[in-house]
C-alpha positions as CSV (number, residue, x, y, z in Angstrom):
1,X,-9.7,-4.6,24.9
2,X,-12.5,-3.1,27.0
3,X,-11.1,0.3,26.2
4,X,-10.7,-0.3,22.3
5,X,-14.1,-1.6,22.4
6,X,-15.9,1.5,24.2
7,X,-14.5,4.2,21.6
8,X,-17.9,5.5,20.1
9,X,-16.0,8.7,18.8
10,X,-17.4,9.6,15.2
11,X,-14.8,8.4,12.4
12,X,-13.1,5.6,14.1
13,X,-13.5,3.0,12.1
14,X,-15.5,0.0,13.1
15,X,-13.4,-2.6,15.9
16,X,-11.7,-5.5,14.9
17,X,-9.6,-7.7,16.4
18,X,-6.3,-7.1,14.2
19,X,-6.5,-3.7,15.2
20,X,-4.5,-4.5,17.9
21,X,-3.1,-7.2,16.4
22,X,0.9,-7.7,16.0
23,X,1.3,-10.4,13.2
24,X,4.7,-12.1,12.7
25,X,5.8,-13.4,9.0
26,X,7.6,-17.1,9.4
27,X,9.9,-17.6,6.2
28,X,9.4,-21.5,7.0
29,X,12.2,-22.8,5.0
30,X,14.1,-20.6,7.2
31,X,12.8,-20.4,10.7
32,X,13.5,-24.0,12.3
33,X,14.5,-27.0,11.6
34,X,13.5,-29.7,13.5
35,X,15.0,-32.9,11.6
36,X,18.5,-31.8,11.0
37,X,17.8,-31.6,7.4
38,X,19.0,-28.3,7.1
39,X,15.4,-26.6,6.0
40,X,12.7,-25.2,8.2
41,X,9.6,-27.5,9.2
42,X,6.4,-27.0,10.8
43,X,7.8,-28.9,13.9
44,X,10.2,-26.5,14.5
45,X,7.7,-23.9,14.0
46,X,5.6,-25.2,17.2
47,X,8.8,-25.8,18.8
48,X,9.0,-22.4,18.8
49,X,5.7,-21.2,19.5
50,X,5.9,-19.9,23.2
51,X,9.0,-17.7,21.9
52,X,6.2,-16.1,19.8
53,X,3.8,-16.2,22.9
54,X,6.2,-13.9,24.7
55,X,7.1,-12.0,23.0
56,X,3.2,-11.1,22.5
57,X,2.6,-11.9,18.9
58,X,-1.2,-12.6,18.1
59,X,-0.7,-14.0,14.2
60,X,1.4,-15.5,12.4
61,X,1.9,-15.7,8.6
62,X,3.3,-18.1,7.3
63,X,5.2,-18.3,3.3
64,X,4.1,-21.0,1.3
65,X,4.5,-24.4,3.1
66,X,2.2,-26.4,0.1
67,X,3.6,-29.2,-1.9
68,X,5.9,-27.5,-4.9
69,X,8.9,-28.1,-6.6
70,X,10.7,-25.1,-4.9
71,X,11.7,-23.3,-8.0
72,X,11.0,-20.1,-6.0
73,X,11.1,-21.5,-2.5
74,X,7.7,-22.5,-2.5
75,X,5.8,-19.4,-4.1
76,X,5.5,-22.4,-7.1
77,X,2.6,-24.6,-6.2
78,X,2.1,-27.9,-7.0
79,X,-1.3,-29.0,-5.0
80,X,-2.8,-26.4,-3.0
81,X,-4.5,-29.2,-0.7
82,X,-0.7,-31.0,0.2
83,X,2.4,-29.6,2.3
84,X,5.6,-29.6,0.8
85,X,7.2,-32.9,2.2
86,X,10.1,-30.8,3.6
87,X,8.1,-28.9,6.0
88,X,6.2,-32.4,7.5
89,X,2.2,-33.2,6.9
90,X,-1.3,-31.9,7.0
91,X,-1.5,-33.3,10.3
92,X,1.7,-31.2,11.4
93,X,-0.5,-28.5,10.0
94,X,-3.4,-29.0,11.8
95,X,-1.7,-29.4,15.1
96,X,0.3,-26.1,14.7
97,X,-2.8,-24.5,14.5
98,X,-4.6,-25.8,17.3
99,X,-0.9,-25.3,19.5
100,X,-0.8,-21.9,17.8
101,X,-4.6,-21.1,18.7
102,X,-4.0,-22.4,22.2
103,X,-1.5,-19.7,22.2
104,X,-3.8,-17.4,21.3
105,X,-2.1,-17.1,18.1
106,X,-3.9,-17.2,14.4
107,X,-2.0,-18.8,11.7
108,X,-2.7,-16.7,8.4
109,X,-1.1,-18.9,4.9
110,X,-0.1,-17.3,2.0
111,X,-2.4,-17.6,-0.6
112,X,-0.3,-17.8,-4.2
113,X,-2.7,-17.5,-6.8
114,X,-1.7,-15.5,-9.6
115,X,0.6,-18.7,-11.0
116,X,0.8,-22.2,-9.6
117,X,4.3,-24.5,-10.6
118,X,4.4,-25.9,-14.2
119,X,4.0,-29.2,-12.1
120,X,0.6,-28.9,-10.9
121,X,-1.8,-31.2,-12.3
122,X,-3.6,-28.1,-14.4
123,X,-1.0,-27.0,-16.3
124,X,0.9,-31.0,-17.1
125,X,-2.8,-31.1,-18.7
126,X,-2.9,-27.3,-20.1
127,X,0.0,-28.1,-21.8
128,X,-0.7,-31.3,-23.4
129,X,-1.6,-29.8,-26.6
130,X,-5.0,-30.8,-26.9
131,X,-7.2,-27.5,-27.8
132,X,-10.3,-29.0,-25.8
133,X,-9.0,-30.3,-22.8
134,X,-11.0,-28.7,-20.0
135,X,-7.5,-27.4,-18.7
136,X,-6.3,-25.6,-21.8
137,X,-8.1,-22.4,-20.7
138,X,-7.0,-22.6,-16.9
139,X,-3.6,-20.5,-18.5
140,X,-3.1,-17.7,-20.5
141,X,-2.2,-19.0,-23.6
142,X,-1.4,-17.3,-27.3
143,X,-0.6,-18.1,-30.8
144,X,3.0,-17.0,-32.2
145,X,3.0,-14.0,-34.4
146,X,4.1,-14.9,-37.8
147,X,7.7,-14.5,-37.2
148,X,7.2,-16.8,-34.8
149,X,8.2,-14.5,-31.8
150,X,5.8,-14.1,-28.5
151,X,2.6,-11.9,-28.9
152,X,4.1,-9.3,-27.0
153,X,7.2,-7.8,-25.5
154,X,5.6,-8.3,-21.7
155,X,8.8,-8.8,-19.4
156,X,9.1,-11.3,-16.1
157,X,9.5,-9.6,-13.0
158,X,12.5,-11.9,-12.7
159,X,13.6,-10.7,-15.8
160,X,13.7,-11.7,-19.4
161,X,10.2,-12.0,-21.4
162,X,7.2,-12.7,-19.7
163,X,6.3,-15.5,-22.8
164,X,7.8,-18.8,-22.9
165,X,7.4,-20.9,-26.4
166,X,5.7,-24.4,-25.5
167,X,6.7,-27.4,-28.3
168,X,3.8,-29.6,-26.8
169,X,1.1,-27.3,-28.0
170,X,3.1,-24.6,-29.9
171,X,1.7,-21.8,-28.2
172,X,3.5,-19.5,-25.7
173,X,2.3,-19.3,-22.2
174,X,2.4,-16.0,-20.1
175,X,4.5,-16.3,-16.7
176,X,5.2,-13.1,-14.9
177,X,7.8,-14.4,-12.8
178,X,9.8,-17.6,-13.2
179,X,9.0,-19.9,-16.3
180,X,8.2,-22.6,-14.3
181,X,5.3,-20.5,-12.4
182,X,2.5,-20.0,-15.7
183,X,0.0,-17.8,-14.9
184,X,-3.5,-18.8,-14.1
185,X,-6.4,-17.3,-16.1
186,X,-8.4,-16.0,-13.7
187,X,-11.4,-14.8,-16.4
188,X,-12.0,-18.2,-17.0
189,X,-14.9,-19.0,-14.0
190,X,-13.7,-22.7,-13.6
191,X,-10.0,-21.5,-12.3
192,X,-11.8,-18.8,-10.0
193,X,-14.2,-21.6,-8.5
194,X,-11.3,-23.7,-7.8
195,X,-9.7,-21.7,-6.1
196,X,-12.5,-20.6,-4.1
197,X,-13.2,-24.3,-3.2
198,X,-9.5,-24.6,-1.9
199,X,-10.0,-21.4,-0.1
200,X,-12.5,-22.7,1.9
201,X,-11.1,-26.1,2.6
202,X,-8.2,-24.3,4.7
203,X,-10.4,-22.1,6.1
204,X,-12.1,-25.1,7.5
205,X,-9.1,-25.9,8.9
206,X,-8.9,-23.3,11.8
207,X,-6.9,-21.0,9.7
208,X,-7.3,-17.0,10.7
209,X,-6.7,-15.3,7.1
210,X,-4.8,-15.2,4.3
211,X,-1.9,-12.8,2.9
212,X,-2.1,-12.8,-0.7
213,X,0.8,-12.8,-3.2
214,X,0.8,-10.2,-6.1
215,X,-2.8,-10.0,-5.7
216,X,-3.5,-6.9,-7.9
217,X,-1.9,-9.3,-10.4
218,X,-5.1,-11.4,-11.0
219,X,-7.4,-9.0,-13.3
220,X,-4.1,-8.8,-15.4
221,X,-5.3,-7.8,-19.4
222,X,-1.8,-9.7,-21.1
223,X,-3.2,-8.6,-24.8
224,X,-3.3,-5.0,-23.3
225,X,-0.1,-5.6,-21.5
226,X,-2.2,-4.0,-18.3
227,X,-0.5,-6.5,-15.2
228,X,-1.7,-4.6,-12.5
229,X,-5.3,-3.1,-11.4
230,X,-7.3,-4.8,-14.4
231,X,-10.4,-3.8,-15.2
232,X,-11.8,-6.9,-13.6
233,X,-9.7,-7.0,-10.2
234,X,-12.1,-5.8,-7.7
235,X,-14.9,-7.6,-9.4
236,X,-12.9,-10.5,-8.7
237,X,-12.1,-10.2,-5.2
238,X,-15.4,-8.5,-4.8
239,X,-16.8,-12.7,-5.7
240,X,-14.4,-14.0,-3.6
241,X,-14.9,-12.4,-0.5
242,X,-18.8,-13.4,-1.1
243,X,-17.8,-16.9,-1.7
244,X,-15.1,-17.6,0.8
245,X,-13.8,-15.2,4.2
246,X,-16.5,-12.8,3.9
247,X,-18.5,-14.0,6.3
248,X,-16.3,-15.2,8.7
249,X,-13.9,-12.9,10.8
250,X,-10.4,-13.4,9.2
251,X,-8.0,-10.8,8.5
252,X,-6.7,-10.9,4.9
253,X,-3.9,-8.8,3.8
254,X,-3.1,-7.9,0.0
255,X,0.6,-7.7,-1.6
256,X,-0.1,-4.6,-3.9
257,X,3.4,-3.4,-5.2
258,X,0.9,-1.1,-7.8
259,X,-1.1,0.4,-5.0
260,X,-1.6,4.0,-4.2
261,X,-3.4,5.7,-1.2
262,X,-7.0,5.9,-3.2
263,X,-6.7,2.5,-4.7
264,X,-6.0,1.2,-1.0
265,X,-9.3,2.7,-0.5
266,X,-11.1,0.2,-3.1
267,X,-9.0,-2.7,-1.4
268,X,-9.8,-1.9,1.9
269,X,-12.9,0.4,2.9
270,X,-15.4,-1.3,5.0
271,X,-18.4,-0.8,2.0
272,X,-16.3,-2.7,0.0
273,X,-16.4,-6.3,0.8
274,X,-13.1,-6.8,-0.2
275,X,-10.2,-7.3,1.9
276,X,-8.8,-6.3,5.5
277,X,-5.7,-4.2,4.4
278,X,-3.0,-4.0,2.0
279,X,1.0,-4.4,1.7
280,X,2.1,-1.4,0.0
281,X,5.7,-0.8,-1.4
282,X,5.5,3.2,-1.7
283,X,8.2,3.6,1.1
284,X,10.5,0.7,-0.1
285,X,10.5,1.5,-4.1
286,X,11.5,5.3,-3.2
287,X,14.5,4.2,-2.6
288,X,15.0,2.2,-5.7
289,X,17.5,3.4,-8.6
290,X,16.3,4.9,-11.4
291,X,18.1,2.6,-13.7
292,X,18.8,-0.7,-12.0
293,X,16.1,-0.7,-9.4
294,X,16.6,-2.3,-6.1
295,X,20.1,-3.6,-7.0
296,X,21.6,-0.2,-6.6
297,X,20.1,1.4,-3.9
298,X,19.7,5.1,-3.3
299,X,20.7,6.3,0.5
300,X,17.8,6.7,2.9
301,X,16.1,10.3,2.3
302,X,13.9,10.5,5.8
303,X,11.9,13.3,4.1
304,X,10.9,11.7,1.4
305,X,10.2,8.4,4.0
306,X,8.4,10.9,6.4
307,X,6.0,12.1,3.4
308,X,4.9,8.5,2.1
309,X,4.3,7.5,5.4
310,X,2.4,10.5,6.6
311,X,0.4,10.4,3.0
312,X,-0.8,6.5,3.5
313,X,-1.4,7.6,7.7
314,X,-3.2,10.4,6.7
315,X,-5.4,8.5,3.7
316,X,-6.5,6.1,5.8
317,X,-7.4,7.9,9.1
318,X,-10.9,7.3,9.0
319,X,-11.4,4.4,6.6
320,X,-10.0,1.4,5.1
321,X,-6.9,0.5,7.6
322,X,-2.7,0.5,7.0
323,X,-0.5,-2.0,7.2
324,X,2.9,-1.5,8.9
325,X,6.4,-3.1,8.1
326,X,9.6,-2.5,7.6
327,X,11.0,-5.9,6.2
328,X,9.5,-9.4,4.6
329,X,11.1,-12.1,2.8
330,X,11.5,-10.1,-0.1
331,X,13.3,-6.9,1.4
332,X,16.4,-6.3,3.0
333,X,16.7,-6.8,7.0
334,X,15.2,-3.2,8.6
335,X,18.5,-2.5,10.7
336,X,20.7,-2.8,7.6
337,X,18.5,-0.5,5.0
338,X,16.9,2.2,7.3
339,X,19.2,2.2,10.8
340,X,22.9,1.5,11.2
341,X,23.9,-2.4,11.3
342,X,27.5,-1.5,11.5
343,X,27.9,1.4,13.9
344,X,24.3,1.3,16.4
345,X,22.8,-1.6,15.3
346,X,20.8,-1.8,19.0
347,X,20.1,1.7,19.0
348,X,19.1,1.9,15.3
349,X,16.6,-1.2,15.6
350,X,14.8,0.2,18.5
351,X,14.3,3.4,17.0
352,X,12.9,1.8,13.2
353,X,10.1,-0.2,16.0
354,X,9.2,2.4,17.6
355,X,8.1,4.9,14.9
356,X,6.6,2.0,12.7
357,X,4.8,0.5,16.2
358,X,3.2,3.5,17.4
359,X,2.3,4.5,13.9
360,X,-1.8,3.5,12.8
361,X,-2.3,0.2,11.7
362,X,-1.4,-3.5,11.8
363,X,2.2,-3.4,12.4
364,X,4.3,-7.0,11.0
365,X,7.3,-8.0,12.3
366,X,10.0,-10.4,9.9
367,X,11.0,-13.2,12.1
368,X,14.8,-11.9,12.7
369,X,13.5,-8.4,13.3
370,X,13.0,-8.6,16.6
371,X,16.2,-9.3,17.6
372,X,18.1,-7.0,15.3
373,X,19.4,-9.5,12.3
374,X,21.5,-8.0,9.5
375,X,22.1,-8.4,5.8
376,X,24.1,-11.0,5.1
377,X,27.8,-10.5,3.4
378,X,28.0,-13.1,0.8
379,X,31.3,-12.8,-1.1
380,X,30.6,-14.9,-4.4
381,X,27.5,-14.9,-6.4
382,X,27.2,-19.2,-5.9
383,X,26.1,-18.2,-1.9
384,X,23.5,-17.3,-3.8
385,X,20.3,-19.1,-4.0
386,X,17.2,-16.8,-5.0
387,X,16.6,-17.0,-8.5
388,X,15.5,-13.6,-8.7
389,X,19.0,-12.8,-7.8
390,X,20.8,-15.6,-9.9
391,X,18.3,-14.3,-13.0
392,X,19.6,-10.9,-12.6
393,X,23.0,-11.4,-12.3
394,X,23.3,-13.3,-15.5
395,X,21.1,-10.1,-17.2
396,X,23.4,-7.3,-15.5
397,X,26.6,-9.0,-16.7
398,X,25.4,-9.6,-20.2
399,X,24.0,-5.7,-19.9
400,X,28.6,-5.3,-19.3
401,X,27.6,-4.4,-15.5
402,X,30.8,-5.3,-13.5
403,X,30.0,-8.6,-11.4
404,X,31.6,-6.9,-8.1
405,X,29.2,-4.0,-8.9
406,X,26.2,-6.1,-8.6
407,X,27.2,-8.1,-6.0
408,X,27.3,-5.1,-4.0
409,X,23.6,-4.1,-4.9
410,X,22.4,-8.1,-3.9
411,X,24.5,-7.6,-0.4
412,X,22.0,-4.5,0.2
413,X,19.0,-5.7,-1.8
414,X,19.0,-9.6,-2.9
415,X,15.8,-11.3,-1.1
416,X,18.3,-13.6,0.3
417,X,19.2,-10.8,3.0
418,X,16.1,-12.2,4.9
419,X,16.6,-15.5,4.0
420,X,19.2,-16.8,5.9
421,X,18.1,-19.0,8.4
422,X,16.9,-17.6,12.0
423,X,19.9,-16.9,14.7
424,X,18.6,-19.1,17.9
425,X,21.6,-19.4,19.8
426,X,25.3,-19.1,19.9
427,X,25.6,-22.8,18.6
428,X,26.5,-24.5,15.8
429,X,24.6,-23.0,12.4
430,X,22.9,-20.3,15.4
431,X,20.7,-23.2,16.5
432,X,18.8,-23.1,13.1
433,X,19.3,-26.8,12.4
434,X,21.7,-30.0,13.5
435,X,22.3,-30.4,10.2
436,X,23.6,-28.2,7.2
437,X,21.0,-25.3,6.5
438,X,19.8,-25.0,3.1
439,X,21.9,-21.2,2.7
440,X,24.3,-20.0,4.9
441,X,23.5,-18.7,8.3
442,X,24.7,-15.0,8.6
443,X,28.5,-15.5,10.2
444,X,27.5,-12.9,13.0
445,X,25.3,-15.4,14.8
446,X,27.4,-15.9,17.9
447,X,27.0,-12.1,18.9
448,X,23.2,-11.9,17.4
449,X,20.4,-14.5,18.6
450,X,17.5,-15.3,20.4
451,X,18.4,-16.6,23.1
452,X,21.0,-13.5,24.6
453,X,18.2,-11.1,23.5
454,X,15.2,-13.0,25.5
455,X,18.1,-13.5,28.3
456,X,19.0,-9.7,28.0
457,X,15.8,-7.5,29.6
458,X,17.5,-4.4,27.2
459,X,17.7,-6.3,24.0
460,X,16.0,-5.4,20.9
461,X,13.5,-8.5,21.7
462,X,12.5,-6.6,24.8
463,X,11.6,-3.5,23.4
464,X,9.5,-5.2,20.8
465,X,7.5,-6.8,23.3
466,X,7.1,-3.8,25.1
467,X,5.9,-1.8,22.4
468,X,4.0,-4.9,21.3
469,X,2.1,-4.4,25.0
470,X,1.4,-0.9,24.6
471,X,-0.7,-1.4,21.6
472,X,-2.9,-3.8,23.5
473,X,-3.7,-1.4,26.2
474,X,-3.6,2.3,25.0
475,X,-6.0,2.7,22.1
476,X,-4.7,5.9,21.2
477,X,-1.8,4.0,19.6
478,X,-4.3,2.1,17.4
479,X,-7.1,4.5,16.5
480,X,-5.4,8.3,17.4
481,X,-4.9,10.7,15.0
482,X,-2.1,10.9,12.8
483,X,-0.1,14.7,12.4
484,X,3.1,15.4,12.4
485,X,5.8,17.5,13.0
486,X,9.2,19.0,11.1
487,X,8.1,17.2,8.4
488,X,11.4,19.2,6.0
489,X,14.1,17.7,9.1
490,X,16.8,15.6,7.1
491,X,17.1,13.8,10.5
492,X,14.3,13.7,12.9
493,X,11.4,12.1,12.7
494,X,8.2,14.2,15.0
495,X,4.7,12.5,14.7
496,X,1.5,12.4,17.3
497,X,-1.6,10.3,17.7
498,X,-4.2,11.8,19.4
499,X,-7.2,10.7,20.5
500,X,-10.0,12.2,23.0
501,X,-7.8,13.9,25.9
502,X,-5.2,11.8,25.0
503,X,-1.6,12.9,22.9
504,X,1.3,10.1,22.3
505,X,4.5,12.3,20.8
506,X,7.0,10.2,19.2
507,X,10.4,11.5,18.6
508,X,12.7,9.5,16.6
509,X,16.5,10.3,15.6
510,X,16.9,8.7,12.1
511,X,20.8,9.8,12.0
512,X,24.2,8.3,13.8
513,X,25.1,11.9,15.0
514,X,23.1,13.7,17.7
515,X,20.7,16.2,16.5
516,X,19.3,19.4,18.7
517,X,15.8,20.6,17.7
518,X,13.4,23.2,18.6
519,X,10.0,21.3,20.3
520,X,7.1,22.8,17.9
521,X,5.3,25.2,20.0
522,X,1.7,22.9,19.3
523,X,3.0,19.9,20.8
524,X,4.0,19.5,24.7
525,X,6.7,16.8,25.3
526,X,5.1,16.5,28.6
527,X,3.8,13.5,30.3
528,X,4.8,9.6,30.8
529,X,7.8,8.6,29.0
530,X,5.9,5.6,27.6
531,X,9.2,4.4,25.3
532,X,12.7,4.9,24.8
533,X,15.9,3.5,23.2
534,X,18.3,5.2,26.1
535,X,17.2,5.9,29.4
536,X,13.9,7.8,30.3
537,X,13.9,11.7,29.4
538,X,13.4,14.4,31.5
539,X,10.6,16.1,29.8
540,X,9.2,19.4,29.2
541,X,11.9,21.4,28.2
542,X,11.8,23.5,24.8
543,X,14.6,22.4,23.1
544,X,16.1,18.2,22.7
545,X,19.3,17.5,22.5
546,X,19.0,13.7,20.9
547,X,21.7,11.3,21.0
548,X,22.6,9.1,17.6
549,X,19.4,7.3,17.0
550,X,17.5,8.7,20.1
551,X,14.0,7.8,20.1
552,X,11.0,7.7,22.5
553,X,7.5,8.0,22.9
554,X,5.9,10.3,25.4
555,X,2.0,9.9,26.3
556,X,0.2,13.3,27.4
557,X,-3.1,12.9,29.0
């Protein structure tokens, strides 16, 4: 930290302490159960805490674990100010976060504030009918049009309208995702005060930050069917970094599916008073179908990948700050969509970490990640349970889509890839629970957990902490300068940071069959040999001769 702190060079942006941060995003439902109720808990959380220690994380964030009726999996509140009685208690809470901080570890929560559940105490009242209840206005509602249809054609990102009919009141209310998750009105200064007051009471708590869901959802315009980047978003978040974190050194970190590298910039940059960083999807949607989306993926093209990532690098080199990741519990597991579960799953997972852990930013691992979990190969549609799956299944069969068809897409897209529970050990259900887990535990599980990967010093786990370490001690990693290298290779992957006298040269193969390149004459692949995915290179000569995902790094001072 000494180092990080003594950079003075013009343009760096100011220190922080996730700079050098590694977070790690808990899917609790998923991660451990300690009860043998077959669903994650917080006490199987802390049970695992030391796991987290080693391996060097310094936050975690965790998915919803508030009271809700679980329509989707807790991203459908209830009270903001309970736990869900599945996961255990506020006081379960409380003591993961002073085990976690005694660790050394933050806990960041995920902060769902676009909708809440239809069952949270606003909306039973919002809905009762009554035109001047104080909670009418906490939703977005609208009169029919005089067919009697919705007020506009707005569709729910788990498809079908975004406008459900209401008999209570006979309006429709707008929900962007499920039905049962109505949209909070976020004009209306009441809701925005609320939420601000809840903010704060977690914050008391001990809490290090918040990730927040859909967040460029919350200056929405439904009349103008604008969803993303309304006219008042940044006000909005603007006010609540005054009245809540601002003043207090948390990280916060916004899901923007809409943003772009100059919007980041109005997110992110330190005159802004806004928020730490941002989650941004450019690398993930380029692979998405033109047609049906995510649930037909198009094959990895690395030079398209190599030109988002380079364009958000190179964006934010001297302001605002990136976030890095692969995977969440909304994607597809890393190994499966960008390496090579099937053939060099090992050699393919080390090779994703090291070009997204030497890359500038916050890097986040997906529990699983780190020891090289896989899709999972459902065969039937009822192994199933994400109802952003389950919705679109019903809509591409209607649409005449053949149900084998999509079933394929969900095995490579469905969110339930990274849902399956967390493979601990060679045991029964992989040491997830005693009892029987909530959604099948992926059937490779006796040749993929924990507990051969920490027992195995050249696992995946391994090289993640390793490359966790490096962060923490060579500052070129977390502020150098992004360039890089080849940037038309099909294949290979050729980036640098530098910073001061010091160059780190990363080198990553991206394809199953060895590749032979010519060493740019403005780079030297000279030095320490500070990671690899084989066996230490010998270095220095002009032309590589890289085996089937080959990658290392190689620090020149």
């Amino acid at each position: 930290m000494d180092q990080i702190t003594a950079l003075t060079e013009p343009g760096l942006p100011l220190k922080e302490w996730w700079h050098t941060a590694t977070a790690y995003q808990i899917y609790p439902r998923s991660f451990s159960d300690s009860d043998g109720d077959g669903i994650g808990d917080i006490a199987g959380i802390i049970s695992r805490l030391d796991y987290l220690k080693n391996l060097g994380i310094d936050v975690i964030w965790l998915s919803p674990i508030y009271r809700s009726p679980m329509d989707d999996n807790g991203y459908d509140i209830s009270d903001y100010r309970a736990i869900a009685e599945e996961f255990g208690t506020l006081d379960d809470f409380d003591r993961l976060v002073a085990e976690a901080k005694a660790r050394g570890i933050g806990i960041i929560l995920d902060l769902v504030v676009n909708h809440t559940s239809d069952e949270h105490p606003w909306f039973v009242q919002s809905r009762t009918g009554v035109q001047d209840n104080p909670y009418r206005d906490f939703y977005i509602w609208r009169k029919p049009l005089t067919d009697g249809g919705p007020p506009n054609d707005l569709q729910s990102s788990f498809g079908g309208p975004a406008w459900t009919f209401d008999e209570a009141s006979g309006e429709y209310y707008l929900h962007l995702f499920s039905r049962r998750q109505p949209d909070l009105n976020w004009e209306n200064p009441r809701v925005r005060a609320e939420i601000y007051s809840m903010m704060n009471w977690w914050i008391d708590r001990g809490i290090a930050g918040f990730r927040m869901d859909v967040i460029d959802y919350i200056g929405k315009d439904a009349d103008q069917k604008i969803v993303t980047d309304g006219p008042q978003l940044h006000t909005y978040l603007q006010e609540m970094n005054a009245a809540t974190y601002g003043h207090r050194d948390l990280l916060t970190v916004g899901e923007t599916w809409s943003a772009t590298p100059q919007t980041a910039m109005l997110y992110s940059s330190r005159d802004r008073a806004e928020l730490s960083m941002v989650f941004q999807f450019e690398h993930v949607t380029l692979q998405w179908d033109v047609l049906y989306g995510k649930w037909r993926p198009k094959p990895l093209d690395l030079v398209a990948l190599k030109t988002v990532l380079g364009k958000w690098q190179r964006a934010l080199e001297t302001d605002g700050w990136n976030s890095l990741f692969w995977g969440n519990h909304d994607l597809p597991r890393a190994v499966s969509r960008y390496g090579d579960a099937a053939g060099y799953r090992v050699e393919s997972a080390k090779m994703l970490a090291t070009v997204l852990h030497l890359l500038k930013g916050t890097p986040f691992v997906y529990q699983g990640e780190e020891i090289g979990m896989t899709n999972v190969p459902f065969t039937t549609i009822e192994q199933y349970r994400d109802i952003e799956t389950l919705n679109m299944h019903k809509l591409h069969l209607d649409a005449g889509r053949l149900a084998d068809d999509f079933l394929k897409g969900a095995n490579e897209s469905s969110r339930d890839n990274a849902r399956t529970p967390m493979q601990w050990s060679n045991e029964a259900a992989g040491g997830f629970s005693s009892g029987i887990p909530w959604i099948e535990v992926n059937e490779n599980y006796k040749s993929i957990n924990a507990a051969d990967s920490v027992a195995d010093t050249s696992s995946i786990w391994h090289h993640y902490r390793r490359l966790i370490a490096l962060r923490k001690t060579h500052p070129v990693i977390v502020y150098g300068k992004f360039e890089s290298w080849l940037d038309d290779d099909p294949n290979v992957f050729v980036y640098s940071r530098t910073l001061g006298t010091s160059c780190l040269v990363v080198i990553a193969n991206f394809k199953p069959q060895p590749q032979s390149i010519e060493i740019p004459a403005d780079i030297r692949i000279i030095g320490v040999c500070l990671s690899h995915n084989y066996e230490p290179r010998e270095l220095g000569a002009p032309r590589l001769e890289l085996k089937p995902y080959e990658a290392f790094a190689v620090l020149q001072t």
